[in-house]
VOBA-1610 file (N, C-alpha, C; in pm, whole numbers, padded with zeros to 5 digits, always signed):
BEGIN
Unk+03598-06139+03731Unk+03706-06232+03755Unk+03753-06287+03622Unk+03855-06252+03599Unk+03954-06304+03480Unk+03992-06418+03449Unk+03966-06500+03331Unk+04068-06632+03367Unk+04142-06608+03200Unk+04289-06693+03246Unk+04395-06642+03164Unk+04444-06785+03052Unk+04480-06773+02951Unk+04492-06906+02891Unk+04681-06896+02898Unk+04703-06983+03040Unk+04821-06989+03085Unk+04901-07123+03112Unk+04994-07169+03049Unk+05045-07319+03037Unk+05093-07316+03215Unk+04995-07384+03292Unk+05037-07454+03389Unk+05080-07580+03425Unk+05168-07592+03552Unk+05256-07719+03499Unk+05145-07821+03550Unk+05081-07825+03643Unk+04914-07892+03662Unk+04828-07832+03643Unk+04703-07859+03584Unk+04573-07850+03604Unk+04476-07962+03561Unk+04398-08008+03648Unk+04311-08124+03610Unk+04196-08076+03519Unk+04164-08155+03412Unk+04049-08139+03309Unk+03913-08055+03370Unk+03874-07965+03336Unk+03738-07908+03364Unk+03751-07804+03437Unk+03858-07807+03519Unk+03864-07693+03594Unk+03972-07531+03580Unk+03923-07430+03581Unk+04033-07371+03554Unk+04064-07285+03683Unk+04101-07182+03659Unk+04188-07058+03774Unk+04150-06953+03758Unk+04080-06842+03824Unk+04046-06732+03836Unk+04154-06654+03855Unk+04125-06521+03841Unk+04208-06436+03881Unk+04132-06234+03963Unk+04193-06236+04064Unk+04159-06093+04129Unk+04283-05986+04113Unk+04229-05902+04172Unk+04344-05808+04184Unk+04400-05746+04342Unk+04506-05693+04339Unk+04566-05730+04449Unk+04454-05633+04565Unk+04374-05591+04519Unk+04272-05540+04634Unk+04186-05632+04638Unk+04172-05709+04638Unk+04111-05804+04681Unk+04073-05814+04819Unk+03966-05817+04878Unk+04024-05834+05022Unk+03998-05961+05065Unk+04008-06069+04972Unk+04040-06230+04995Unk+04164-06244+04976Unk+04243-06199+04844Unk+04357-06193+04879Unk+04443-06125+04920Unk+04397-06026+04968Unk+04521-05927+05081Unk+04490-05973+05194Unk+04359-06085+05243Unk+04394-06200+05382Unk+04448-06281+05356Unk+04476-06355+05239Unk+04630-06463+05219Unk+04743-06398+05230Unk+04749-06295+05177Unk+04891-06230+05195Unk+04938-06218+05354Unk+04798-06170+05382Unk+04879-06107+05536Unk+04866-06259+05608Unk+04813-06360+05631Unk+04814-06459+05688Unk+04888-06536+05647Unk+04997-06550+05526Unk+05099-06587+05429Unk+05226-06570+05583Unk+05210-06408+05497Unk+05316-06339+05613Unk+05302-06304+05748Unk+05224-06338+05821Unk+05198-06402+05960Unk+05249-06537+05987Unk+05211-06588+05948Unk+05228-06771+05940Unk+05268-06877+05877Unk+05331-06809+05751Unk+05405-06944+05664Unk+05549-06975+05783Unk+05570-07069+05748Unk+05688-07115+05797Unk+05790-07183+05655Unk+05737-07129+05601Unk+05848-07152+05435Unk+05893-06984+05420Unk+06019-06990+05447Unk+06081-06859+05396Unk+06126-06879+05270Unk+06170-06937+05155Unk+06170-06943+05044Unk+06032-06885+04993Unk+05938-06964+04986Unk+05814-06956+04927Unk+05671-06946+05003Unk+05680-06838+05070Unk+05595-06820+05160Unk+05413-06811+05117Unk+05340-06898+05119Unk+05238-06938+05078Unk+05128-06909+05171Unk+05004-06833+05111Unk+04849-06861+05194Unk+04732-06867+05135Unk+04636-06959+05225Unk+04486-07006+05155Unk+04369-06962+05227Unk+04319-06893+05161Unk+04165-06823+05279Unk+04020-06866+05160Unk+03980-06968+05237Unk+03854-07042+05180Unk+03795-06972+05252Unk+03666-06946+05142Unk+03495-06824+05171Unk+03431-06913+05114Unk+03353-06888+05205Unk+03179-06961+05175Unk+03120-06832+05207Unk+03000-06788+05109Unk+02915-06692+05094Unk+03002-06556+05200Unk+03052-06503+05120Unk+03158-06410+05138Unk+03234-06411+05272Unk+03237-06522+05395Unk+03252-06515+05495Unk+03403-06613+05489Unk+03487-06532+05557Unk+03594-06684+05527Unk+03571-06814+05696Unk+03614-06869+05609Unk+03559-07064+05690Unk+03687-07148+05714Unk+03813-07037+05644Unk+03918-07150+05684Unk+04065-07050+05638Unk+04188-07070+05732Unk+04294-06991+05696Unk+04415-07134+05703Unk+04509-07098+05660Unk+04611-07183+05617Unk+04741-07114+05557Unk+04872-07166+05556Unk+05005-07128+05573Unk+05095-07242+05550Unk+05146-07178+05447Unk+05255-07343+05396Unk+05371-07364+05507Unk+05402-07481+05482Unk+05521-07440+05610Unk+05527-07552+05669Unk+05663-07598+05758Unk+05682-07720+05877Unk+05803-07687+05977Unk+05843-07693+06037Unk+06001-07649+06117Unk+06039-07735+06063Unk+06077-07828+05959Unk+06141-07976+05909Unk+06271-07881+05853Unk+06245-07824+05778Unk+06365-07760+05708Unk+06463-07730+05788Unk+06414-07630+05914Unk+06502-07588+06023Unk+06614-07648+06007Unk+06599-07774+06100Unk+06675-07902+06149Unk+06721-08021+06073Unk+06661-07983+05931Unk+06708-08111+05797Unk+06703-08025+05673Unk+06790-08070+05622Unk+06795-08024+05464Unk+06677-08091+05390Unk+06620-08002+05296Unk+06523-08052+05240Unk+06587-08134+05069Unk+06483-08283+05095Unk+06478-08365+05045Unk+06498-08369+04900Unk+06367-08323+04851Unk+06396-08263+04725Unk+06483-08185+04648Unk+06535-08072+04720Unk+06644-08000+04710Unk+06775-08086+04676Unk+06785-08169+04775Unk+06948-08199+04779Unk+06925-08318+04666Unk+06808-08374+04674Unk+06751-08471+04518Unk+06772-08390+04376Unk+06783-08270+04362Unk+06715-08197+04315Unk+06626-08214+04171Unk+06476-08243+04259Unk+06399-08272+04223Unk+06284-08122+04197Unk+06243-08111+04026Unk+06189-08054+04033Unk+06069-07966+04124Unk+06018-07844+04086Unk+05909-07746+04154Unk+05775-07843+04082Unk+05745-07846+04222Unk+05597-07978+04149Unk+05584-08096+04178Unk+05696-08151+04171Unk+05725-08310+04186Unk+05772-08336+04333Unk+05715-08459+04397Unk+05799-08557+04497Unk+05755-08459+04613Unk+05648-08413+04628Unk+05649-08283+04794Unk+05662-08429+04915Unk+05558-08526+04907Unk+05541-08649+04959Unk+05691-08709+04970Unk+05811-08665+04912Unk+05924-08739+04949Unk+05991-08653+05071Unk+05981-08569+05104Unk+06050-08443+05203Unk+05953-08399+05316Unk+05977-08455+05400Unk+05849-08401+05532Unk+05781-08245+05537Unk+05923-08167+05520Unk+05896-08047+05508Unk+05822-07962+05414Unk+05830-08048+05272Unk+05750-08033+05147Unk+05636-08108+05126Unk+05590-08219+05237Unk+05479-08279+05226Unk+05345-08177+05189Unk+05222-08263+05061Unk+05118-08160+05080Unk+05021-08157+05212Unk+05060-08191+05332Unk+04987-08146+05441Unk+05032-08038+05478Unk+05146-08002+05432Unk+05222-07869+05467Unk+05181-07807+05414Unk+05107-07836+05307Unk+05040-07699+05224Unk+04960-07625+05223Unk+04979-07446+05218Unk+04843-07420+05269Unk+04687-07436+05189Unk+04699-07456+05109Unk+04529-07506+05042Unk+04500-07630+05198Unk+04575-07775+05174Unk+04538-07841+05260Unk+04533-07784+05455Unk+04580-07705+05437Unk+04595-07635+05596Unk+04441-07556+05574Unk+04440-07483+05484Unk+04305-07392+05521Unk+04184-07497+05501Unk+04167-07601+05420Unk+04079-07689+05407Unk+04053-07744+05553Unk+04151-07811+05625Unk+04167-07873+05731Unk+04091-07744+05845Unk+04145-07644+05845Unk+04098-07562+05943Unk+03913-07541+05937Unk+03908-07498+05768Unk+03736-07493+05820Unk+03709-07633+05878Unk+03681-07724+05865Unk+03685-07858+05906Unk+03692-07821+06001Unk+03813-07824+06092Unk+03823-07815+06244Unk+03728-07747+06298Unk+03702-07611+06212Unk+03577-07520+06285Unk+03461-07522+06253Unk+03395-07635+06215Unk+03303-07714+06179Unk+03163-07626+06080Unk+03340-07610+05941Unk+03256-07565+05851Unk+03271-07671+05708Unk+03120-07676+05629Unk+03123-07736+05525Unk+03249-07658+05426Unk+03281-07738+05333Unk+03364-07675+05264Unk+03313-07685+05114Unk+03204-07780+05078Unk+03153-07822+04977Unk+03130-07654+04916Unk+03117-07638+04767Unk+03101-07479+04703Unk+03159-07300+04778Unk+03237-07374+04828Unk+03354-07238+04924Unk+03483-07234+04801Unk+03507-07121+04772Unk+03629-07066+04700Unk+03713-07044+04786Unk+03853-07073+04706Unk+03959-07035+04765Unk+04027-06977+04700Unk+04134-06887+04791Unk+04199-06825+04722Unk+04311-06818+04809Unk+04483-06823+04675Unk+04598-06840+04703Unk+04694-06744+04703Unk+04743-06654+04792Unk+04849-06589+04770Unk+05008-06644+04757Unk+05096-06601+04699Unk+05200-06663+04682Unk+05180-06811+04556Unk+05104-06818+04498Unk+05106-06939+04376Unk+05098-06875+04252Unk+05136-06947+04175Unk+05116-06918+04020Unk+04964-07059+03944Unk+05056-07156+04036Unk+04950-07272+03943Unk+04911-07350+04139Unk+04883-07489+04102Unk+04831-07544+04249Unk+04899-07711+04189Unk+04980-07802+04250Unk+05017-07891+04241Unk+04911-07988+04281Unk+04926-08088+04204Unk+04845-08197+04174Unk+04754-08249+04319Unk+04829-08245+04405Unk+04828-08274+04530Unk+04685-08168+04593Unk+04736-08052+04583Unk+04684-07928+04638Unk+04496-07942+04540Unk+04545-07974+04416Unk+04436-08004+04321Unk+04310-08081+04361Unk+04414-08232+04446Unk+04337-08319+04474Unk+04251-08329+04613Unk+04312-08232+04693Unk+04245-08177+04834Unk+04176-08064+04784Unk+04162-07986+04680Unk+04034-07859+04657Unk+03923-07991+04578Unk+03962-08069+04522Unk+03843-08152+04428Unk+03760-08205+04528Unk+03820-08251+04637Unk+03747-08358+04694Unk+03663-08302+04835Unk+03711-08176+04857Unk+03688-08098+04949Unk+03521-08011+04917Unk+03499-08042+04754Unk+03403-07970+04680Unk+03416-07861+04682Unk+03552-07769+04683Unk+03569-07660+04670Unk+03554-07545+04501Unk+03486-07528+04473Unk+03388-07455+04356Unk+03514-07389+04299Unk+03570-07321+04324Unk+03658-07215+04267Unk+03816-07133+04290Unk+03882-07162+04240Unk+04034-07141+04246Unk+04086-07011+04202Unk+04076-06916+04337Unk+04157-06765+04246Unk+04320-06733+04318Unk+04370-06649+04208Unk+04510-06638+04222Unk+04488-06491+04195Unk+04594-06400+04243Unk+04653-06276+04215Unk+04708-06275+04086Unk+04631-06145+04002Unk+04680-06069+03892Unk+04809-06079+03850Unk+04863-06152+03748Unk+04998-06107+03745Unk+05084-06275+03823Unk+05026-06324+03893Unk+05121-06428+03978Unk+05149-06506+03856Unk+05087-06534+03793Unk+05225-06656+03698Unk+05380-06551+03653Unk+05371-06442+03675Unk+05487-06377+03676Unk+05593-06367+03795Unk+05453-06290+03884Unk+05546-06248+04058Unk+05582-06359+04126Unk+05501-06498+04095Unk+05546-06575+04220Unk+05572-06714+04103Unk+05629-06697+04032Unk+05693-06809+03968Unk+05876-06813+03922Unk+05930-06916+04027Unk+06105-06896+04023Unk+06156-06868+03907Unk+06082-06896+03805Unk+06170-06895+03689Unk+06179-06759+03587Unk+06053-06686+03618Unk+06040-06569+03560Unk+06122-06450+03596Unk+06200-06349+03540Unk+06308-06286+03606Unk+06259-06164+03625Unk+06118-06174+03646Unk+06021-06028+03682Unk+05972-06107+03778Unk+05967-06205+03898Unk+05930-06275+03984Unk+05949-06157+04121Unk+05874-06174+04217Unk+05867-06083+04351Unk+05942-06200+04452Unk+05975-06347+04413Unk+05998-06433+04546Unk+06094-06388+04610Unk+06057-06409+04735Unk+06165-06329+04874Unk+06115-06154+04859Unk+06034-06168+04808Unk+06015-06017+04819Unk+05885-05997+04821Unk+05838-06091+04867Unk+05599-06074+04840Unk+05588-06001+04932Unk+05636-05923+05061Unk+05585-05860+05140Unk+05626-05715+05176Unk+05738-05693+05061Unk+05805-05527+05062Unk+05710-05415+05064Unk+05625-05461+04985Unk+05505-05321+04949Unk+05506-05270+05071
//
């Protein structure tokens, strides 16, 4: 497992970001549970927390808020990162780190030293940071390459397109 010396727009002191490759088969279950279940078509996001190679929790960014309201931030336009807590639809409960956290929970699994791992991210917002810290979640991996494929600003980016393969 790789880790990359990559200017992210968060990361809290001590901890850094792993990295797999897209055979992964932790993260080709975010992908496909991404694209099963996000309800963000912009930025379709997924989190599959493992404890001792078994996964303990699935999750999917997403809210129907957007549907029926313009999103908050957007029409603010308020940076990628900032203000999710101002837009229902961008709230971090919507997020899937906090969705897959919440789920092992529900299925009455510890989450303390369980890795997770994110399809669709480049970095993890402060927020998302502060639900893996407190959750005692050990380890943060991302797909090969995602500060490229899944970051808006890069013009070698895959967004709207993570699921063509």
């Amino acid at each position: 497992m790789e880790t990359k010396n990559i200017k992210y727009p968060y990361l809290p002191e001590g901890r850094t970001i792993l990295y797999v490759p897209e055979n992964n088969i932790f993260i080709q279950s975010a992908k496909n549970y991404a694209s099963k279940n996000s309800l963000d078509s912009a930025m379709p996001t997924g989190s599959v927390l493992v404890f001792g190679g078994v996964v303990v929790g699935l999750g999917a960014n997403g809210s129907d808020y957007h549907k029926t309201h313009e999103c908050e931030r957007v029409k603010n336009k308020i940076p990628t990162g900032q203000g999710y807590e101002l837009c229902e639809g961008c709230h971090p409960k919507n997020h899937s780190e906090s969705k897959a956290i919440e789920n092992a929970k529900q299925n009455g699994f510890d989450t303390k030293n369980a890795d997770i791992y994110l399809w669709g991210h480049w970095w993890c917002c402060e927020s998302c940071w502060n639900s893996i810290i407190s959750a005692g979640i050990k380890n943060v991996y991302l797909l090969e390459g995602s500060e490229i494929l899944f970051n808006k600003t890069d013009p070698s980016n895959i967004v709207r397109h993570q699921f063509d393969k």
